[in-house]
C-alpha positions as CSV (number, residue, x, y, z in Angstrom):
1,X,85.0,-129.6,29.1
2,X,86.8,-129.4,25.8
3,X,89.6,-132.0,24.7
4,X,88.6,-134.7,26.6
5,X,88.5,-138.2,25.4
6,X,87.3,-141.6,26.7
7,X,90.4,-144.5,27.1
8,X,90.1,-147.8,26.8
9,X,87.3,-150.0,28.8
10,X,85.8,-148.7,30.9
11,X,85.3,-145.4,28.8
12,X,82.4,-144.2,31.6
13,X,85.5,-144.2,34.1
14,X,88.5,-142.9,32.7
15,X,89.2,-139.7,31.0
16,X,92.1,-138.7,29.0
17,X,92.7,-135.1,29.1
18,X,95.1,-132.9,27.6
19,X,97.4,-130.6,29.5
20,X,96.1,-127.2,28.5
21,X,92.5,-128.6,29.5
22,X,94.1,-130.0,32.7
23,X,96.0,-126.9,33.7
24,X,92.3,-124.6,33.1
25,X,90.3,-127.2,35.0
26,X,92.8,-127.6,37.7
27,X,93.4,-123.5,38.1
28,X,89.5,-123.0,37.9
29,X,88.9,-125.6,40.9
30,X,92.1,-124.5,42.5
31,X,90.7,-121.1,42.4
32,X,87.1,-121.7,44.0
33,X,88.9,-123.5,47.0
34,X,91.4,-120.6,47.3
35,X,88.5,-118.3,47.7
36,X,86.4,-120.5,50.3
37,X,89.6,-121.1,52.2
38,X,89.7,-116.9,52.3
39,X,86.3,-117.0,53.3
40,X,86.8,-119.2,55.9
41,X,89.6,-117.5,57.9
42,X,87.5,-113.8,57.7
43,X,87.7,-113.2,61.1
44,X,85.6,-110.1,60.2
45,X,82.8,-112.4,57.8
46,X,80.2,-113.4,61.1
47,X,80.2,-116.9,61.6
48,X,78.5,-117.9,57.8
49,X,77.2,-121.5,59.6
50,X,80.5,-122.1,61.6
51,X,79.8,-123.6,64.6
52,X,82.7,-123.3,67.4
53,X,83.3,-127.2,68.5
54,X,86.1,-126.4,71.4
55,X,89.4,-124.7,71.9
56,X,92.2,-126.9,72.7
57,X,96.0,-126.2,73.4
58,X,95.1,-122.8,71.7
59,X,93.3,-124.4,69.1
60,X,89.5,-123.4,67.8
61,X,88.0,-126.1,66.3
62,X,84.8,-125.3,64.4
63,X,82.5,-127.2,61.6
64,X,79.7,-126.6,59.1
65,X,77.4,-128.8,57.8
66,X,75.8,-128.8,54.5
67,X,73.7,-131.7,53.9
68,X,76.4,-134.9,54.0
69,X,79.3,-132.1,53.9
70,X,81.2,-132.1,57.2
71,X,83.7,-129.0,56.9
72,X,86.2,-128.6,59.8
73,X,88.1,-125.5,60.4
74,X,91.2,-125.0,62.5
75,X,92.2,-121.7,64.1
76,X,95.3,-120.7,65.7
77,X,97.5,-117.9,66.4
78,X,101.9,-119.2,65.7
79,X,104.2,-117.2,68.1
80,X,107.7,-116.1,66.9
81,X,106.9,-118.1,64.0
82,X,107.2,-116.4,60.6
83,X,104.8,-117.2,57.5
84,X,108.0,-118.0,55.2
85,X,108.6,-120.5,58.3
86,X,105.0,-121.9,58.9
87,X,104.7,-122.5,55.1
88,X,107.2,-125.2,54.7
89,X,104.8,-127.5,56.6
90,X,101.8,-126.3,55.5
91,X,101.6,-128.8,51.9
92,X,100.0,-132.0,51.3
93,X,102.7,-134.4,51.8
94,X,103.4,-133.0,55.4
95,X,100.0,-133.4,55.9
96,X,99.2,-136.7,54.9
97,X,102.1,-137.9,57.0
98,X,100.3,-136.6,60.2
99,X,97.3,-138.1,59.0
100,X,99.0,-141.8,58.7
101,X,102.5,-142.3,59.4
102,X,103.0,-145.3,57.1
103,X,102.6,-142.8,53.5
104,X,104.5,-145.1,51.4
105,X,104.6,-142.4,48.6
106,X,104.6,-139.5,48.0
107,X,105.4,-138.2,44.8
108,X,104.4,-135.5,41.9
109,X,103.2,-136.3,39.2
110,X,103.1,-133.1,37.1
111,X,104.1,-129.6,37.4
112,X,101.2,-127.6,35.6
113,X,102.9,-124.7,36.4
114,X,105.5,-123.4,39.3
115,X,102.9,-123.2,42.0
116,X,100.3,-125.9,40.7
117,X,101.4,-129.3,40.4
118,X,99.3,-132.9,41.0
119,X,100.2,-135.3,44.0
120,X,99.9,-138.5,44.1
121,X,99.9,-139.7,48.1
122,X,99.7,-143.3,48.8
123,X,99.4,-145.4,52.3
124,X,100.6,-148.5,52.6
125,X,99.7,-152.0,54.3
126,X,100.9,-151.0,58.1
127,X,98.3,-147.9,57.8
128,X,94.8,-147.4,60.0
129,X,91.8,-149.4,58.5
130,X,90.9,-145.7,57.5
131,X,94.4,-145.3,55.0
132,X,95.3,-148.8,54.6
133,X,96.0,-149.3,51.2
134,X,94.3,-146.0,49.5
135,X,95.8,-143.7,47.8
136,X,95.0,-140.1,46.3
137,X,95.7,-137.9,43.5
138,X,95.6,-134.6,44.4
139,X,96.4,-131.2,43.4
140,X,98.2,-128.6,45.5
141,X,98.4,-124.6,44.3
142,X,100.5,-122.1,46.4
143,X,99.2,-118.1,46.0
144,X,100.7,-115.2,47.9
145,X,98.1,-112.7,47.9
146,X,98.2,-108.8,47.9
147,X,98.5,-108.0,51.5
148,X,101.2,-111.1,51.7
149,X,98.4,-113.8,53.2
150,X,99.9,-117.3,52.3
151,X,97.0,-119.9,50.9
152,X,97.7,-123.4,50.1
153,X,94.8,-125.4,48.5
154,X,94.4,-128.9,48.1
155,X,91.8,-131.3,47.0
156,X,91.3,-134.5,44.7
157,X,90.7,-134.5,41.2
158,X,87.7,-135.8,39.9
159,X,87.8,-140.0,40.0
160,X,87.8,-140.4,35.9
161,X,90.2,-137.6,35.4
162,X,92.4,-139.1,38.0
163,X,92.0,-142.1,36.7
164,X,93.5,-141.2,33.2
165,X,96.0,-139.3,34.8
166,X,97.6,-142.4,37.1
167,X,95.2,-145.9,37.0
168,X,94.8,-147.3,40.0
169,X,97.1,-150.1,40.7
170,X,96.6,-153.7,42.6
171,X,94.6,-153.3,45.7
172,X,95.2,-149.6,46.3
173,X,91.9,-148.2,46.8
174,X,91.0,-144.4,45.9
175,X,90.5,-142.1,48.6
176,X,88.1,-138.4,48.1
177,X,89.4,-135.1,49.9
178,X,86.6,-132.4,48.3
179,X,88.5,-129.4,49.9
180,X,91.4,-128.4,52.4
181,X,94.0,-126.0,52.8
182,X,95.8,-123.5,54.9
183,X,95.5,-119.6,55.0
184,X,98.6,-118.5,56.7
185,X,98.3,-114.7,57.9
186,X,101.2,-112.3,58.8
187,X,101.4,-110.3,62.0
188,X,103.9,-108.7,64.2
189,X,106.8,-109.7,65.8
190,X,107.3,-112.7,63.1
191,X,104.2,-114.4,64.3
192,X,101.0,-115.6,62.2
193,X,97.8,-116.8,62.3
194,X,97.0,-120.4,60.4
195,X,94.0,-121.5,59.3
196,X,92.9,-124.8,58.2
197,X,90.2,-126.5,56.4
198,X,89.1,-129.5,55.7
199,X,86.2,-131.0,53.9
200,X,85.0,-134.2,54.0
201,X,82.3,-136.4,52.8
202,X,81.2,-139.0,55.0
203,X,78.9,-140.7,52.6
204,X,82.1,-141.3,50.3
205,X,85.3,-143.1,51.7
206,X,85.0,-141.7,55.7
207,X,82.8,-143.9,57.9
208,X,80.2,-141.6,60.1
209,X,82.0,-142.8,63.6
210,X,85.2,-140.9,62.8
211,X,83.8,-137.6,61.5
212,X,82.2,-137.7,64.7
213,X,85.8,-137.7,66.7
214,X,87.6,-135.7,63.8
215,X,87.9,-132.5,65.7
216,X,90.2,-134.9,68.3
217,X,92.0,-136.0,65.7
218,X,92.3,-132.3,63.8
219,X,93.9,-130.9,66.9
220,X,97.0,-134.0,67.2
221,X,97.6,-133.1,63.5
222,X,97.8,-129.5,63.6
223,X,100.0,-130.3,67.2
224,X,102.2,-131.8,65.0
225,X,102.8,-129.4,62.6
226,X,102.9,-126.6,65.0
227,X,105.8,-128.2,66.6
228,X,107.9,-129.2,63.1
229,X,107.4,-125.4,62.3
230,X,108.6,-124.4,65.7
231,X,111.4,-126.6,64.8
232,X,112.5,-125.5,61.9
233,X,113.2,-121.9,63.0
234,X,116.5,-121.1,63.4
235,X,116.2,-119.4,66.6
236,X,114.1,-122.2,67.8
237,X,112.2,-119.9,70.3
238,X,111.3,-121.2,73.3
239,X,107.7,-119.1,74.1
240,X,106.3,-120.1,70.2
241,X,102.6,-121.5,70.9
């Protein structure tokens, strides 16, 4: 990668990058996760190693495994409820809320360009064991493609460029999401199907127990958002799923 430079001690650890090299690595990785979140929601694709866990509340929960790689994928079809409208909770500060209510921060930390910019999401004391105290530094890109299919794509930055972007501060610790994202697709009668993914790594920061009982906790989260969606539509229909 050109234009990068080691900081101050440690050098093996931290990485100080310029913009233009941080806007080309952040689009190139931001691009590869747009494309397997595509991928992912091909109804028409087979199931390429997907493996259908349960249906819940309207839900399809499914995972593939690669080696250590869990990847979870949520399915579900949005009633009366418009892309423009599903999109709006579809980001990764809404997210992270539903993950752990006590996100003490949420903030950007650079716009890259209009629909790229880096997040930095951190929970606080009163979180889970699993958030308490860790924070992430993310980045979050928003595409419209051709056909008018919403994606949103999020995932951390590597730990040294991270690291030279925002050092880690007192206790916090620093938290690895590989991959996740929403594909939100248009159909009639200002409804839409959402699809979500999310990779994890279980030989990183997430303990083996709760992967196990992460397709429980998917379905609460996506719940969640469903019904702030629902919310926020001004007719507030009634028969939305």
């Amino acid at each position: 990668m050109s234009n990068l430079t080691c900081s101050p001690a440690p050098c093996s650890r931290s990485w100080s990058i310029s913009e233009d090299s941080l806007r080309r690595y952040v689009f190139y990785a931001s691009e590869n996760c747009i494309q397997e979140l595509l991928s992912a929601s091909d109804s028409q694709s087979g199931n390429d190693g997907w493996k259908i866990l349960g249906i819940n509340n309207g839900v399809e929960i499914s995972k593939r495994c690669s080696g250590s790689l869990h990847t979870f994928r949520s399915r579900w079809l949005l009633k009366s409820v418009s892309p423009e409208q599903f999109i709006t909770v579809a980001n990764a500060i809404d997210a992270a809320r539903q993950w752990d209510r006590d996100l003490v921060e949420a903030r950007y930390i650079k716009d890259l360009e209009d629909n790229l910019s880096i997040i930095r999401l951190r929970f606080g004391d009163n979180s889970k064991p699993l958030f308490r105290n860790r924070e992430f530094i993310v980045y979050e890109r928003r595409e419209t493609m051709d056909d008018g299919t919403l994606v949103v794509a999020v995932a951390s930055l590597p730990k040294e460029i991270a690291a030279g972007l925002h050092p880690k501060q007192n206790n916090a610790i620093r938290g690895l999401l590989l991959q996740s994202g929403w594909v939100v697709e248009k159909l009639d009668h200002d409804s839409c199907m959402v699809t979500y993914v999310v990779q994890l790594d279980p030989a990183g920061w997430l303990p083996k127990c709760f992967v196990n009982r992460f397709n429980t906790k998917l379905v609460m989260i996506i719940d969640n958002l469903k019904k702030q969606a629902v919310l926020s539509s001004p007719t507030n229909s009634d028969d939305s799923t």
